[in-house]
DOTOR-591520 format. One record per residue (C-alpha): x, y, z; residue number from 1; residue in one letter. Coordinates in steps of 0.05 Angstrom, whole numbers, plus 5000, padded with zeros to 4 digits. Each point is the difference from the previous one (the first is absolute). Example, Ala and Ser with C-alpha at 12.3 -4.5 7.8 and 13.67 -1.06 7.14 Angstrom:
2
<pt x="5246" y="4910" z="5156" k="1" r="a"/>
<pt x="5027" y="5069" z="4987" k="2" r="s"/>
This chain:
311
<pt x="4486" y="3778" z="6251" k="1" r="x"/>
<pt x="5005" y="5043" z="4934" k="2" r="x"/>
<pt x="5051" y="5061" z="5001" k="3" r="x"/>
<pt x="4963" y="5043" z="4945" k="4" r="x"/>
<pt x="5061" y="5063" z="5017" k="5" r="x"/>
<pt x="5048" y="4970" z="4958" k="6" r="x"/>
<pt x="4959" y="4978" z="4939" k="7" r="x"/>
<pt x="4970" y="5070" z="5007" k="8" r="x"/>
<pt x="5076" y="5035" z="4993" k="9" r="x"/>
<pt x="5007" y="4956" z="4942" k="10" r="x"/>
<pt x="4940" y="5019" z="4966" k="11" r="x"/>
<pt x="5013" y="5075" z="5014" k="12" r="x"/>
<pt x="5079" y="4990" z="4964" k="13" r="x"/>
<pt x="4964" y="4963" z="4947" k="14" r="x"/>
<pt x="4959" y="5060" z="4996" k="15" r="x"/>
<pt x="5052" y="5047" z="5004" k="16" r="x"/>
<pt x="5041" y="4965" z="4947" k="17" r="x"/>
<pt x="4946" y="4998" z="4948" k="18" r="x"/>
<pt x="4985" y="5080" z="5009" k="19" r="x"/>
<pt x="5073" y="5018" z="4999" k="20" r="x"/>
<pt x="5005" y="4954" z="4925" k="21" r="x"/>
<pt x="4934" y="5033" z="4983" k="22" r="x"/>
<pt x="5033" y="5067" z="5009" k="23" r="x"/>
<pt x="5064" y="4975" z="4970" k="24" r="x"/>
<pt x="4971" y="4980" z="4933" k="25" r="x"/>
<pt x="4977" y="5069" z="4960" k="26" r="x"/>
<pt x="5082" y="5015" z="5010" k="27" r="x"/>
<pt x="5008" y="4944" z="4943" k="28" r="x"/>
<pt x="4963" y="5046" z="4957" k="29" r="x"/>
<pt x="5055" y="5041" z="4987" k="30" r="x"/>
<pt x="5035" y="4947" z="4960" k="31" r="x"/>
<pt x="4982" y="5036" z="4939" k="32" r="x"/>
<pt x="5031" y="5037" z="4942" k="33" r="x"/>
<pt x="4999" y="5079" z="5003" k="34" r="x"/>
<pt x="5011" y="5034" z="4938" k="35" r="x"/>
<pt x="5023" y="5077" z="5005" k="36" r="x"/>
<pt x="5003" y="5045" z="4941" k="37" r="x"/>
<pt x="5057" y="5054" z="4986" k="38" r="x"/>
<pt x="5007" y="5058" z="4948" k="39" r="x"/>
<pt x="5063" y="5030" z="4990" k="40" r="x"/>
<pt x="5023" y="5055" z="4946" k="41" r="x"/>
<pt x="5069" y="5023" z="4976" k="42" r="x"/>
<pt x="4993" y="5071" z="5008" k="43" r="x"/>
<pt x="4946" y="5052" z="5036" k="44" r="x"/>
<pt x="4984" y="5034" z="4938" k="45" r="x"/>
<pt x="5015" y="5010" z="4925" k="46" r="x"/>
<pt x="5006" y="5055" z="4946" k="47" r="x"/>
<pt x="4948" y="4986" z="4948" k="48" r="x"/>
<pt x="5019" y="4950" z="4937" k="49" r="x"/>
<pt x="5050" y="4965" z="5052" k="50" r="x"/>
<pt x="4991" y="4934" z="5038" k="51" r="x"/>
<pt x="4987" y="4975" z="5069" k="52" r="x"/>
<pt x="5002" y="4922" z="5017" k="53" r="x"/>
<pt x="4951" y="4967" z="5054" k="54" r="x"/>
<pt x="5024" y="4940" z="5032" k="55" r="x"/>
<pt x="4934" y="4949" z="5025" k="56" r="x"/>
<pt x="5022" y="4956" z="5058" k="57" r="x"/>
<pt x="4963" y="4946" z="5026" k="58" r="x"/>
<pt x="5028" y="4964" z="5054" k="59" r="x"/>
<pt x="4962" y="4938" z="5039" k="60" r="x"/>
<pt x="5021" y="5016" z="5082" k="61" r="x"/>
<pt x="4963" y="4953" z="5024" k="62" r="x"/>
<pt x="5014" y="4928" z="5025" k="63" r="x"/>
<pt x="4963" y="4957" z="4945" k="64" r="x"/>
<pt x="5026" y="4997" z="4916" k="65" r="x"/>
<pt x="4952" y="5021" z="4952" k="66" r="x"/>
<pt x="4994" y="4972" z="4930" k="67" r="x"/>
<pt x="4964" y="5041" z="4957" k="68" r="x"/>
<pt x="4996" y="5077" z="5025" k="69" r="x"/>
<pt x="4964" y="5053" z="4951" k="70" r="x"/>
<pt x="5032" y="5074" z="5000" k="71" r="x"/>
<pt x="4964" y="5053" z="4965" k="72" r="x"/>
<pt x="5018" y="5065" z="4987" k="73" r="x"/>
<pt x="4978" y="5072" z="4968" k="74" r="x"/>
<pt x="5050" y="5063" z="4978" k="75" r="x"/>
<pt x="4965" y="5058" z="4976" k="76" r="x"/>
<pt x="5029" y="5068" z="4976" k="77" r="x"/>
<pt x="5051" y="4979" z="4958" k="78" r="x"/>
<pt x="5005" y="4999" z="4924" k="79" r="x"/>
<pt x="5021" y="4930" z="4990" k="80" r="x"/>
<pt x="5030" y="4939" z="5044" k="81" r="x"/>
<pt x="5041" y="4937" z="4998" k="82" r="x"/>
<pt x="5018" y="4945" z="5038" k="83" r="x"/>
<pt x="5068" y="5004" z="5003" k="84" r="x"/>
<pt x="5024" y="4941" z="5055" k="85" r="x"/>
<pt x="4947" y="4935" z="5009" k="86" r="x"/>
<pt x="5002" y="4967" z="5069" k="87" r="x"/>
<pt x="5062" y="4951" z="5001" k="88" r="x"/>
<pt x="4984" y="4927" z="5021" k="89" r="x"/>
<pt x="4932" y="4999" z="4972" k="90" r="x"/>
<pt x="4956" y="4958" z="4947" k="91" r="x"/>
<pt x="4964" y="5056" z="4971" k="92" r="x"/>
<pt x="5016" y="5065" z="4975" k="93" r="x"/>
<pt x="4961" y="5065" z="5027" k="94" r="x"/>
<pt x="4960" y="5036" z="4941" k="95" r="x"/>
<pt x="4978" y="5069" z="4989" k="96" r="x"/>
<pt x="4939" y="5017" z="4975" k="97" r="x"/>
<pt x="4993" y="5081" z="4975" k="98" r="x"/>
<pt x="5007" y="5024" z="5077" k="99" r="x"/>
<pt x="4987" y="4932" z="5043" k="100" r="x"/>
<pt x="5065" y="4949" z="5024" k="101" r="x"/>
<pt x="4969" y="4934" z="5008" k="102" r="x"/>
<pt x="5049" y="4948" z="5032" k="103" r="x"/>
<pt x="4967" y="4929" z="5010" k="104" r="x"/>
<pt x="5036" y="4928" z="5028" k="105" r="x"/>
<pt x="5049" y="5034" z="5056" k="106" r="x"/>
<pt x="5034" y="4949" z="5040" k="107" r="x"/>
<pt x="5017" y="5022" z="5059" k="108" r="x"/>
<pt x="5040" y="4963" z="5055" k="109" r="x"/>
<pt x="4974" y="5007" z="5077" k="110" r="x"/>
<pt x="5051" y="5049" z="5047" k="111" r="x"/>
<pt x="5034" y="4963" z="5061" k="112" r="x"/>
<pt x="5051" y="5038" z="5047" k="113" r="x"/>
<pt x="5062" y="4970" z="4972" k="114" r="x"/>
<pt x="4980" y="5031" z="4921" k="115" r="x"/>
<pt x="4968" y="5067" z="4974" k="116" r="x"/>
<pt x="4934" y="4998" z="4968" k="117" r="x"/>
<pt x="4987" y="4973" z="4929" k="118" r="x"/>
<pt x="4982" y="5047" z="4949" k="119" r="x"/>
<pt x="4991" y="5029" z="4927" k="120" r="x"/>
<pt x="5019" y="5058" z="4970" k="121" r="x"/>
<pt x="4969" y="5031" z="4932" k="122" r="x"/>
<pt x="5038" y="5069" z="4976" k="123" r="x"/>
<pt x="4945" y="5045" z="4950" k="124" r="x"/>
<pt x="5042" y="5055" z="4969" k="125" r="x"/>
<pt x="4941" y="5064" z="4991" k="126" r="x"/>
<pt x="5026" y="5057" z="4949" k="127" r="x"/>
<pt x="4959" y="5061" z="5021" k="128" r="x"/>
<pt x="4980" y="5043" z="4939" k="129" r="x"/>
<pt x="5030" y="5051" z="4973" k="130" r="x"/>
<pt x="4943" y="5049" z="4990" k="131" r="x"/>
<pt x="4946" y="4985" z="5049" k="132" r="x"/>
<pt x="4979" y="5045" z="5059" k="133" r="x"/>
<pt x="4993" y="4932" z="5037" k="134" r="x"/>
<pt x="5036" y="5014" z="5071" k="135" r="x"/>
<pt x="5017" y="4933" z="5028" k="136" r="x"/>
<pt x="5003" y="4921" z="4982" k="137" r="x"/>
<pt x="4968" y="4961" z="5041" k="138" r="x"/>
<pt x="5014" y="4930" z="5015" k="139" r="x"/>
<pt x="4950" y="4949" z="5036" k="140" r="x"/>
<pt x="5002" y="4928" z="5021" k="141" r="x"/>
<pt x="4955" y="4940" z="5033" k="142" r="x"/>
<pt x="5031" y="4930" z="5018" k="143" r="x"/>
<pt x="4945" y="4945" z="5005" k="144" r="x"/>
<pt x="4949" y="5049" z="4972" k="145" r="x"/>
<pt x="4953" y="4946" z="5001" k="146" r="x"/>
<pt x="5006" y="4968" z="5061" k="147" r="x"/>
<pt x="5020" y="4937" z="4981" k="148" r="x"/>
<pt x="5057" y="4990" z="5061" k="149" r="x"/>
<pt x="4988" y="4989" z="5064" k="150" r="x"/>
<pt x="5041" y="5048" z="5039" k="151" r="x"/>
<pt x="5025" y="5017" z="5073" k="152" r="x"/>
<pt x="4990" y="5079" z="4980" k="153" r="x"/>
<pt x="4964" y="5027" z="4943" k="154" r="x"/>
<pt x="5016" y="5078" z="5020" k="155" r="x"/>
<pt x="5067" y="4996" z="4963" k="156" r="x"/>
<pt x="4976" y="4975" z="4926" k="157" r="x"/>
<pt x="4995" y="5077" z="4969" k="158" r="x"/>
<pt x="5053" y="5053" z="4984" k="159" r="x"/>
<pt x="5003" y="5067" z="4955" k="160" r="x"/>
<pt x="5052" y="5042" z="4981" k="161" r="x"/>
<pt x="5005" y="5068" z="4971" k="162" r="x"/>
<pt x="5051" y="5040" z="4954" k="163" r="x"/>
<pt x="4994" y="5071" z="4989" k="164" r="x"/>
<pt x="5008" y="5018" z="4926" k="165" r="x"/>
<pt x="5018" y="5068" z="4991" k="166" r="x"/>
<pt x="5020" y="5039" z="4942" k="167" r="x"/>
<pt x="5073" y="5033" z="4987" k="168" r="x"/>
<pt x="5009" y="5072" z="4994" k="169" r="x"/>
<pt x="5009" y="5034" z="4932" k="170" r="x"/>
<pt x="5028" y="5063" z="4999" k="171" r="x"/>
<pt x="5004" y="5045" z="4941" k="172" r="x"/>
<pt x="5036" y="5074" z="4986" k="173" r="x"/>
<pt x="4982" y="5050" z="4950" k="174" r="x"/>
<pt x="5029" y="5057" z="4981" k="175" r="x"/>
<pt x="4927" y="5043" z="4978" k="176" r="x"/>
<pt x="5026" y="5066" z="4981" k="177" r="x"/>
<pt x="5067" y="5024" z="4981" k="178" r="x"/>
<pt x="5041" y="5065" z="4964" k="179" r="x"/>
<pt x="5023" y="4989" z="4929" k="180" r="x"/>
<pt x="5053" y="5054" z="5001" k="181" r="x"/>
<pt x="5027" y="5024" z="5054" k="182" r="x"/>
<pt x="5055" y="5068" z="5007" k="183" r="x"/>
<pt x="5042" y="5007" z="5057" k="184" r="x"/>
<pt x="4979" y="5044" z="5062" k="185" r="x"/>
<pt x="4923" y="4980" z="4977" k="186" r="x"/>
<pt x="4952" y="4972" z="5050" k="187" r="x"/>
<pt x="4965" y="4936" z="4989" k="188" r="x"/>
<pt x="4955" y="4952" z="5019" k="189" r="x"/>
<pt x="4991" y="4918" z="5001" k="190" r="x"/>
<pt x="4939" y="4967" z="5004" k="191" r="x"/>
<pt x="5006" y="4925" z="5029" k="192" r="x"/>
<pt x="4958" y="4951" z="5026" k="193" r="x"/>
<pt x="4996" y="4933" z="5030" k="194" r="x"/>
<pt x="4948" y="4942" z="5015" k="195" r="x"/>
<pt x="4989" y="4947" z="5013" k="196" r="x"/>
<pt x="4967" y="4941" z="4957" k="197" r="x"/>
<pt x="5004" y="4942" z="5037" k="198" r="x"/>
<pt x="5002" y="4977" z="5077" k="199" r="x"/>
<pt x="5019" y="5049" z="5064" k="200" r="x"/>
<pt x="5072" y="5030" z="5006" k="201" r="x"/>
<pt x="5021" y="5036" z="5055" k="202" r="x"/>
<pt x="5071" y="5026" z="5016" k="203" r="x"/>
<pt x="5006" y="5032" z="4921" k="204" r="x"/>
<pt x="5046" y="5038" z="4975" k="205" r="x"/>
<pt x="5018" y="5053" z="4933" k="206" r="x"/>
<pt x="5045" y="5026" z="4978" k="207" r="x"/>
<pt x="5005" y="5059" z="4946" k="208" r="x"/>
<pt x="5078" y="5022" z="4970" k="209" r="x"/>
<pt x="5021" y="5025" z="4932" k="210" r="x"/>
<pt x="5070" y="4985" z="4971" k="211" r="x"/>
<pt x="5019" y="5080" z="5019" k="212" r="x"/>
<pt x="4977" y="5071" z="4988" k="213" r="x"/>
<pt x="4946" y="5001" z="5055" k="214" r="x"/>
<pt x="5004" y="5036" z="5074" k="215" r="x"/>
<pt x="4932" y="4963" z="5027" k="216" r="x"/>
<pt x="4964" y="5053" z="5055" k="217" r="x"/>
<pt x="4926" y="4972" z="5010" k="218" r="x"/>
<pt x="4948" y="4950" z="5000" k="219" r="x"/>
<pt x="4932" y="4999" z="5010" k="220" r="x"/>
<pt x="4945" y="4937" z="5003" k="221" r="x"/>
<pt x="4948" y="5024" z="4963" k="222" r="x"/>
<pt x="4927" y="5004" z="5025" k="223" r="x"/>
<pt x="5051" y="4987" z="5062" k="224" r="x"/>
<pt x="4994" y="4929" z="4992" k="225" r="x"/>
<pt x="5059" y="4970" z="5033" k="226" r="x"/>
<pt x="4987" y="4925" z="5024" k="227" r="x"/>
<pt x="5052" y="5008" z="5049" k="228" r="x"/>
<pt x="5049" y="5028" z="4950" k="229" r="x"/>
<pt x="5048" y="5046" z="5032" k="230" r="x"/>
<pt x="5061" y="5029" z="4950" k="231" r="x"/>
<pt x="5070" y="5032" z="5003" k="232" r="x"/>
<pt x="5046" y="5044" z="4949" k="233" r="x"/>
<pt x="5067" y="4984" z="4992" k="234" r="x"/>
<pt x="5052" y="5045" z="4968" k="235" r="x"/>
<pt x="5065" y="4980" z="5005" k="236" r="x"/>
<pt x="5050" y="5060" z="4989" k="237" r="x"/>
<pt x="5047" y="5010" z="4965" k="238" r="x"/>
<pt x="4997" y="4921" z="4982" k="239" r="x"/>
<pt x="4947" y="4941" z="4997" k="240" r="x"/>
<pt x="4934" y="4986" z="4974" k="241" r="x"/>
<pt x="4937" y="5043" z="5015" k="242" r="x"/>
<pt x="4942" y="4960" z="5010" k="243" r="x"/>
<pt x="4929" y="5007" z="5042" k="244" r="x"/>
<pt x="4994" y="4942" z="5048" k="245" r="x"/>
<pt x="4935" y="4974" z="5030" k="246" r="x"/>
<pt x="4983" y="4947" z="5048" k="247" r="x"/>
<pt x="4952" y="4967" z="5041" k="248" r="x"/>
<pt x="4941" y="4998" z="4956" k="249" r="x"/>
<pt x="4951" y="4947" z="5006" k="250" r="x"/>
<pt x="4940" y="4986" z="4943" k="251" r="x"/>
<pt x="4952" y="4943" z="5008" k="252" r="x"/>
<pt x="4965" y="4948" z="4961" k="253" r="x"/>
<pt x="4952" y="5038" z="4943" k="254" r="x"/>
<pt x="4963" y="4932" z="4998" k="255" r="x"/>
<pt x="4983" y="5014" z="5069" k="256" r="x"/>
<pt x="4982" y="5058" z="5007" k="257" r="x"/>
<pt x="4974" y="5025" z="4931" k="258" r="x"/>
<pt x="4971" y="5072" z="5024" k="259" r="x"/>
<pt x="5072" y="5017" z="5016" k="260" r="x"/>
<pt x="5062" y="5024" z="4970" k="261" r="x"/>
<pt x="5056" y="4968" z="5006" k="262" r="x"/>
<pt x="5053" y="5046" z="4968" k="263" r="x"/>
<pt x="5035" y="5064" z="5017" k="264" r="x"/>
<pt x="5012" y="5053" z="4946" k="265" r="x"/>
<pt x="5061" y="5048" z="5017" k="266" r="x"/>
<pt x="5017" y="5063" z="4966" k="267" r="x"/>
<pt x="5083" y="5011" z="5014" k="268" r="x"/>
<pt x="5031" y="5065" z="4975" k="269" r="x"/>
<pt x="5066" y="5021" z="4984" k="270" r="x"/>
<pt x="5037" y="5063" z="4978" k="271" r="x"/>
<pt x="5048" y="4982" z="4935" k="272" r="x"/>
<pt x="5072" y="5006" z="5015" k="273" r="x"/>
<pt x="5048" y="5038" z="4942" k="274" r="x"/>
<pt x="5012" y="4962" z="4943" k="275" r="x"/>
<pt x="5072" y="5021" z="4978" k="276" r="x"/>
<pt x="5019" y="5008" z="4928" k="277" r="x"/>
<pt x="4966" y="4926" z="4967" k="278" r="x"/>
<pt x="4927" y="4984" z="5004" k="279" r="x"/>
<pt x="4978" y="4928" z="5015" k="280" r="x"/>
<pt x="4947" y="4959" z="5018" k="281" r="x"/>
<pt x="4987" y="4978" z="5074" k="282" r="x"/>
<pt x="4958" y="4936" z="5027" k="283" r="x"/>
<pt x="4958" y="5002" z="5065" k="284" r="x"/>
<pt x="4978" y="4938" z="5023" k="285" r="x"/>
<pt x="4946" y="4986" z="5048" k="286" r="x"/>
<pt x="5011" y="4931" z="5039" k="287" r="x"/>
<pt x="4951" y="4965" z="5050" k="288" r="x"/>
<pt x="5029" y="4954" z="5046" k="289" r="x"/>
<pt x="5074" y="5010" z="4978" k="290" r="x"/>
<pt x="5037" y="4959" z="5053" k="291" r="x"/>
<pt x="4938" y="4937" z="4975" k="292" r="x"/>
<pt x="4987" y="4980" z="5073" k="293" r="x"/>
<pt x="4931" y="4988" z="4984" k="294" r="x"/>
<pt x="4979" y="4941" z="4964" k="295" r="x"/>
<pt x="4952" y="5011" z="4932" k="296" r="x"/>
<pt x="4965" y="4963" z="4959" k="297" r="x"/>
<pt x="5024" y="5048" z="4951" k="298" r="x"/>
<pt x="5066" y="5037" z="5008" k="299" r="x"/>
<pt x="5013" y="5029" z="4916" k="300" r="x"/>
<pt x="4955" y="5051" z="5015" k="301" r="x"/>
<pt x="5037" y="5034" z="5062" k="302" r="x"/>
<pt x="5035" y="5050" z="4961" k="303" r="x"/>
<pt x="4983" y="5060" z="4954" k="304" r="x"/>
<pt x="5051" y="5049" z="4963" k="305" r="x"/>
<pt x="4989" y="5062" z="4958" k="306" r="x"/>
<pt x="5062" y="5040" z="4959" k="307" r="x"/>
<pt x="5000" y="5072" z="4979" k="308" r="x"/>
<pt x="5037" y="5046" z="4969" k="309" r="x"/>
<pt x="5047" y="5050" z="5047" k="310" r="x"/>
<pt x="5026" y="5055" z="4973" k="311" r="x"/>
């Protein structure tokens, strides 16, 4: 007599066996390298004319070495570049090419749990220019832009990074219209003005003293013009400097916006005090930014003076 049961729960293990290794089997497909791409910079933004350095890292996270990895790279918006660190550990140099990286023959050892990741690092140094209106640098990257590695995940293989180039403030002061000859107990009247040549200040502020004589008592923005400007008088008695004080101004970038003004014009008058018994001559000086807390691409013009003749 044949028992077919048991044969029949052999067959079905069997069976059972051979699905579960069928299933099983894709999984070794994961044994494969996985290169990841990384862009890094040193700072968030530069003044124009300085220099910003982008760091290309390509690592291999996956579980199989690869021998001959291709990086390549594009930086645009800056006025010139150079390669500045080459990947350590490596046969061949990276190259630059006007605005491409090209980095051929990476080696890259497989990750396990006991060790980090293998990888390479290139450094490009990019000096932004010093005149352009260009507003950012721009820094772009492919690993295995060819597809010549087979890898576990091929969603990590780009990167970009951007730097914001923006231009530094340049504040200038000019004295526009001044007395010759003054006489004590006479009323006059300076004419100043400030703008701005270069990228957007806020937070600005003047000031407008002579070395003695005057008692300041007004000033007025003309056409009203004020860009936040507000101003005090100070007359120290019977001892101290007199000086007008303003703060608070804030001019942007001309580039920017071209239909605008960015400058203030201020007329400041003062009454002459007494001479005395010698004449002399007397220096006002009109200063922008006195206390420099704003950094400028230019800071020699900041300052104006004028000297007249008190009698």
């Amino acid at each position: 007599m044949i028992h077919l049961l048991p044969i029949g729960r052999a067959t079905l293990a069997a069976s059972l066996l051979a699905a579960t290794m069928s299933v099983a089997a894709p999984a070794f497909a994961a044994d494969k390298p996985d290169l990841r791409l990384q862009i890094t910079a040193s700072d968030t933004k530069v003044a124009l004319g300085d220099t910003v350095d982008f760091t290309y890292t390509i690592a291999n996270i996956g579980s199989v070495s690869v021998g001959n990895a291709r990086l390549e790279g594009t930086i645009t918006g800056a006025q010139s570049l150079s390669i500045i660190q080459q990947p350590s550990h490596q046969q061949n140099d990276c190259t630059l090419s006007g605005t491409a990286l090209t980095c051929t023959g990476l080696v890259l050892g497989y990750a396990d749990p006991n060790s980090d990741s293998d990888f390479a690092d290139v450094v490009v140094r990019a000096t932004a220019s010093s005149s352009s209106t260009a507003t950012k640098i721009e820094a772009s990257g492919t690993a295995d832009p060819n597809d010549k590695v087979d890898e576990s995940d091929e969603s990590n293989n780009t990167a970009l990074k951007s730097v914001t180039v923006f231009r530094l403030p340049d504040l200038k002061a000019t004295i526009l219209d001044a007395p010759d000859f003054v006489q004590g107990g006479a009323r006059v009247t300076f004419k100043v003005k400030v703008e701005n040549l270069g990228g957007s200040a806020d937070h600005i502020d003047l000031d407008f003293r002579t070395t003695g004589g005057l008692n300041y008592d007004s000033v007025d923005f003309v056409d009203n013009v004020k860009h936040g400007f507000g101003c005090d008088l100070h007359n120290p008695w019977p001892v101290g400097v007199n000086y007008v004080g303003c703060s608070g101004g804030n001019l942007g970038d001309p580039n920017e916006n071209p239909t605008d003004d960015e400058s203030v014009t201020l007329k400041i008058g003062a009454t002459v005090k007494d001479q005395g018994i010698t004449a002399d001559w007397r220096t006002v000086t009109f200063t922008v930014d006195p206390d420099h807390k704003i950094g400028e691409s230019n800071e020699k013009n900041n300052s104006d003076n004028f000297t007249y003749h008190y009698s």
